[in-house]
C-alpha beads as a LAMMPS data file, in Angstrom:
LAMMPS data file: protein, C-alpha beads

177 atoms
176 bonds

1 atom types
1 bond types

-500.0 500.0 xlo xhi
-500.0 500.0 ylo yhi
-500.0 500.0 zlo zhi

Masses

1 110.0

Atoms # bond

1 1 1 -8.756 -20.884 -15.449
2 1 1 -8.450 -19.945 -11.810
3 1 1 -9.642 -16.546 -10.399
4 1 1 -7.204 -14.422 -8.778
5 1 1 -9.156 -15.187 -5.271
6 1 1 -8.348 -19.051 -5.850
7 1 1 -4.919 -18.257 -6.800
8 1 1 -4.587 -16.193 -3.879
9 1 1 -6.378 -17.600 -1.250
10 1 1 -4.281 -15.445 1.589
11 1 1 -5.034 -12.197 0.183
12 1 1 -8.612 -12.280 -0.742
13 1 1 -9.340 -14.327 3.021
14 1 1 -11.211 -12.090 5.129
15 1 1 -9.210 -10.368 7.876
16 1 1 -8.548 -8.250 10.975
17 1 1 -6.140 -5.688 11.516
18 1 1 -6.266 -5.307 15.646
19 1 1 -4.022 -2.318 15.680
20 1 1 -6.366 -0.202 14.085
21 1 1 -9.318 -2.279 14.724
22 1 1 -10.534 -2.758 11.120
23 1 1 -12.452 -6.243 9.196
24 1 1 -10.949 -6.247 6.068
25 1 1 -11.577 -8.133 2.932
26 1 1 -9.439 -7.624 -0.263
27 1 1 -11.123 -7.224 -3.600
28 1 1 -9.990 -6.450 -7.427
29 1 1 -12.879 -3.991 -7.758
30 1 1 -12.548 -0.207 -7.505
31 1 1 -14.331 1.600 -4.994
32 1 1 -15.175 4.963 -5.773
33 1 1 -13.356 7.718 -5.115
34 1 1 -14.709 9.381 -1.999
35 1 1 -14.233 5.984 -0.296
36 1 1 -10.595 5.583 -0.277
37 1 1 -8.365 6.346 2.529
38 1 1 -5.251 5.089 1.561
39 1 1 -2.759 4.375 -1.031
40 1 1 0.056 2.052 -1.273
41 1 1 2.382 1.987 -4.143
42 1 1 4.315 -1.361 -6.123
43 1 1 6.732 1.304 -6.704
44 1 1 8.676 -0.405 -9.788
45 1 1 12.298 0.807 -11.067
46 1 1 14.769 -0.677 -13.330
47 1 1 15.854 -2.579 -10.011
48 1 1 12.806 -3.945 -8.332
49 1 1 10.362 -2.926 -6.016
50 1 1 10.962 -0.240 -3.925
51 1 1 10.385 -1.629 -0.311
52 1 1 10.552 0.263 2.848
53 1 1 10.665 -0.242 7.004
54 1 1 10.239 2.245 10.260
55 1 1 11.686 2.564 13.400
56 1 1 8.952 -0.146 14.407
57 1 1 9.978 -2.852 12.615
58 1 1 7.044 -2.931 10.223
59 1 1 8.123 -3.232 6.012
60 1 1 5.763 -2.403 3.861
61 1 1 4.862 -0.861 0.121
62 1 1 5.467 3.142 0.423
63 1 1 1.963 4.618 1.001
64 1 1 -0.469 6.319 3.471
65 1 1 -3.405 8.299 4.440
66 1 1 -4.777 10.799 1.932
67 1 1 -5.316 14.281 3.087
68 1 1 -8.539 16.207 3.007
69 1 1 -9.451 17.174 -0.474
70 1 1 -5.901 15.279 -2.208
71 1 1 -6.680 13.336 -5.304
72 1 1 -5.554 9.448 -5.284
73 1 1 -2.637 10.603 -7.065
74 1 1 -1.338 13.006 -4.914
75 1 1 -1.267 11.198 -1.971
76 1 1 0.955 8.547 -3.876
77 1 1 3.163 11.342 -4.953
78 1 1 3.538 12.333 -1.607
79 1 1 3.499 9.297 -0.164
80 1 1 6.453 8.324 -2.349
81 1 1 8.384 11.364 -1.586
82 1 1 8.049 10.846 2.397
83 1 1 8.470 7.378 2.605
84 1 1 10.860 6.208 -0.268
85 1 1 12.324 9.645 -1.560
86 1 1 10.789 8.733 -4.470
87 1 1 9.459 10.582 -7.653
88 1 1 6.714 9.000 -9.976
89 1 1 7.523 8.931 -13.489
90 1 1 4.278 7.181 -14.694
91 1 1 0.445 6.735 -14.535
92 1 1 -0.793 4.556 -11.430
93 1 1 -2.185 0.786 -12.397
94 1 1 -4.559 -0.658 -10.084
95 1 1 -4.254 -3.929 -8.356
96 1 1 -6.330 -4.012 -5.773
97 1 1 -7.720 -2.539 -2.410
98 1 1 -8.882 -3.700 1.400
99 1 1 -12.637 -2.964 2.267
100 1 1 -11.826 -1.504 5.744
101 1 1 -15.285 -1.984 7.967
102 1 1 -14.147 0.092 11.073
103 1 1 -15.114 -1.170 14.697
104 1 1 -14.051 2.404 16.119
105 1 1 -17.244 4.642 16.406
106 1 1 -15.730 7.464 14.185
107 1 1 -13.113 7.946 11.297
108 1 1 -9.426 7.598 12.479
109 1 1 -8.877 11.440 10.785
110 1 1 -12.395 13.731 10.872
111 1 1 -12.103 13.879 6.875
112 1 1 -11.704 10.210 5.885
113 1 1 -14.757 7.801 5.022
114 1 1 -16.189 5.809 8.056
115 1 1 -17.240 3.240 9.037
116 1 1 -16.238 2.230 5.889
117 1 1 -13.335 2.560 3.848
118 1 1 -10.734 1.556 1.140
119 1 1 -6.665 1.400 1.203
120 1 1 -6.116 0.545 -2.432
121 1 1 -2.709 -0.814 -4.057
122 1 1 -1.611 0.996 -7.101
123 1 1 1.783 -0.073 -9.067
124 1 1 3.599 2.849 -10.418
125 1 1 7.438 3.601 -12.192
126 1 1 9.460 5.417 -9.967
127 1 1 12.929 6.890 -9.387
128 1 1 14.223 7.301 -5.781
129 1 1 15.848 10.617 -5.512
130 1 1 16.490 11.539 -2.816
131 1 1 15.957 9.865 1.451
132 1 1 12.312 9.688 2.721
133 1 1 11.339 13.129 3.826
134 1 1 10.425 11.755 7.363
135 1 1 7.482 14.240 8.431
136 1 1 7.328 14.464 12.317
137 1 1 3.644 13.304 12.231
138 1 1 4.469 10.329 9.541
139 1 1 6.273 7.226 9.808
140 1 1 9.843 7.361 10.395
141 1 1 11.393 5.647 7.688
142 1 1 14.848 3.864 8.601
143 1 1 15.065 1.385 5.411
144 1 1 13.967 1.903 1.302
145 1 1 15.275 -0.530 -0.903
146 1 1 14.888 -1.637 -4.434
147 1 1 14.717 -5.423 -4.924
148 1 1 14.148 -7.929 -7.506
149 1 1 10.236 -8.813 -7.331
150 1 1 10.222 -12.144 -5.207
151 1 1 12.941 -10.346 -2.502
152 1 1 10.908 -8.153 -2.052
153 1 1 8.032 -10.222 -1.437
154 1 1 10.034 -12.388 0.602
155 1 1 11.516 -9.219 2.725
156 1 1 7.949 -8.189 2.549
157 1 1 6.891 -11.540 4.148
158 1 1 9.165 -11.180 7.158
159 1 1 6.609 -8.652 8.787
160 1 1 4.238 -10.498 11.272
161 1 1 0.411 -10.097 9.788
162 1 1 2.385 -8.375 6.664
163 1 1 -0.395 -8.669 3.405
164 1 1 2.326 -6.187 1.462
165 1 1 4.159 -9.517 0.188
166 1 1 0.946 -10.663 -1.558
167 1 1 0.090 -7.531 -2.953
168 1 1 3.218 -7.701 -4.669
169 1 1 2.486 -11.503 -5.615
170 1 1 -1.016 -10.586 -7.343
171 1 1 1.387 -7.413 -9.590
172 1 1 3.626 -10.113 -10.756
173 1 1 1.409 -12.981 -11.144
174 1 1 -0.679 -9.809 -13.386
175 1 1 2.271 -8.981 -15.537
176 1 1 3.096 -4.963 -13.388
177 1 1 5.956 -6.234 -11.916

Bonds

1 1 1 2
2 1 2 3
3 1 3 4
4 1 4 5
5 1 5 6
6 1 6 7
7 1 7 8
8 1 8 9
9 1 9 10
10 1 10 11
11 1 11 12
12 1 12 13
13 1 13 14
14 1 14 15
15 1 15 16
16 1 16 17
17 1 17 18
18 1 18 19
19 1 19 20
20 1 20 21
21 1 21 22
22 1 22 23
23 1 23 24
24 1 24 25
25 1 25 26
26 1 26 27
27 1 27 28
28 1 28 29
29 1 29 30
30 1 30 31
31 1 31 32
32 1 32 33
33 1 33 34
34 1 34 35
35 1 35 36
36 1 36 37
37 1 37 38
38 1 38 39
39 1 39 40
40 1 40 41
41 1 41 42
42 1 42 43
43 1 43 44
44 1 44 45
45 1 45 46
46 1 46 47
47 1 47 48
48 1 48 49
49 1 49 50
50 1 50 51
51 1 51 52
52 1 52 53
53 1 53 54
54 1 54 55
55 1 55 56
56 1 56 57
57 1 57 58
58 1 58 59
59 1 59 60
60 1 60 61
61 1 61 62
62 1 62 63
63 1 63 64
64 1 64 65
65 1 65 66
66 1 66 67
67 1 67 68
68 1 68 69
69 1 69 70
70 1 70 71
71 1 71 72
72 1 72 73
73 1 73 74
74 1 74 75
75 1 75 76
76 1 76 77
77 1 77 78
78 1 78 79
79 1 79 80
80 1 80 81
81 1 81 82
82 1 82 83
83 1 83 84
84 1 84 85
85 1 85 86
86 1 86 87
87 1 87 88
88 1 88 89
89 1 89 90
90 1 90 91
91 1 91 92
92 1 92 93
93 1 93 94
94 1 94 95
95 1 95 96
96 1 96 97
97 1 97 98
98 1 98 99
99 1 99 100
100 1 100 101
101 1 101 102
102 1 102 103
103 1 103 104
104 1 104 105
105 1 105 106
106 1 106 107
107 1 107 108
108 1 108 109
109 1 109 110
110 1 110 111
111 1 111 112
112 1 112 113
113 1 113 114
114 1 114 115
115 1 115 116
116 1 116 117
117 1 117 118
118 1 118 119
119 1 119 120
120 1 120 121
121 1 121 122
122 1 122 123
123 1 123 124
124 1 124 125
125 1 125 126
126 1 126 127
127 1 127 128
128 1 128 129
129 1 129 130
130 1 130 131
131 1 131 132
132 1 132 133
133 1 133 134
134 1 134 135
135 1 135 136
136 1 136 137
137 1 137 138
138 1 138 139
139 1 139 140
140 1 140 141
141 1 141 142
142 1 142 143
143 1 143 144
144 1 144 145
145 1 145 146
146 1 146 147
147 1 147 148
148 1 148 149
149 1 149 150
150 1 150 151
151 1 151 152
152 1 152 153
153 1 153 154
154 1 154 155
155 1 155 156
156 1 156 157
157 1 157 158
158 1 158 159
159 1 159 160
160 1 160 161
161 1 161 162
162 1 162 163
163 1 163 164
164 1 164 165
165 1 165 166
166 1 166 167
167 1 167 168
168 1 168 169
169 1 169 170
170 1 170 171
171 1 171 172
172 1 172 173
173 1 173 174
174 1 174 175
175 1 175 176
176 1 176 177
């Protein structure tokens, strides 16, 4: 039986992110708590995926940068909320996270982990209820939509350097989505 790094070569291949100068390296293991930085969220409805883009161009799963002191779930719930106008409705259910190694000589925020750090990938039920909340210092959200499981990958896909489409792969090919 293969191993979800053989299945998904892409994903689990070592990496670098030059706009925020970070090695990554994804891994099925949880890191503990104090290293994690961000959360991203397979938000699922009775639609889809929840999916989202900016005035940038980027798409991507709803999720962001925890706050000082905010437990993991918080910062989905928020997260959600900004970014989708979303509301969870169930427990998170790990995938997976990036091992961030930073090159910068200090943490991008003073109270996140550094020089290393974790953005982990969570799948979670969800009802949109509302538009993205659109905080002046967030992301300005100008797209959420729901789609079936392999639109959104492939809408995911469509994002240069994008790893949000096989994030979503690894859910479905684990049964979350």
């Amino acid at each position: 039986m293969q191993t979800w790094v053989e299945r998904f070569p892409e994903l689990f291949a070592p990496a670098f992110w030059a706009w925020g100068e970070l090695d990554v390296r994804f891994t099925t293991e949880q890191p503990a708590d104090e290293l994690v930085s961000n959360v991203h969220v397979v938000g699922r409805t009775e639609g889809g995926v929840v999916v989202c883009a900016n005035d940038l161009g980027w798409r991507f799963l709803p999720g962001g940068t925890r706050e000082p002191d905010e437990p993991i779930h918080e910062t989905a719930r928020r997260e959600l909320l900004e970014e989708a106008g979303a509301r969870i409705t169930g427990p998170l259910t790990w995938i997976g996270a990036h091992r961030a190694d930073h090159r910068r000589p200090g943490p991008y925020r003073p109270h996140l982990p550094h020089p290393v750090s974790y953005w982990i990938n969570v799948v979670a039920d969800v009802v949109i209820e509302a538009a993205p909340t659109n905080p002046p210092d967030g992301e300005q959200v100008t797209e959420v939509l729901v789609l079936p499981p392999d639109e959104a990958i492939a809408y995911l896909d469509e994002h240069p350097d994008g790893v949000m489409g096989n994030v979503v792969r690894l859910a479905q090919a684990m049964g979350l989505v």
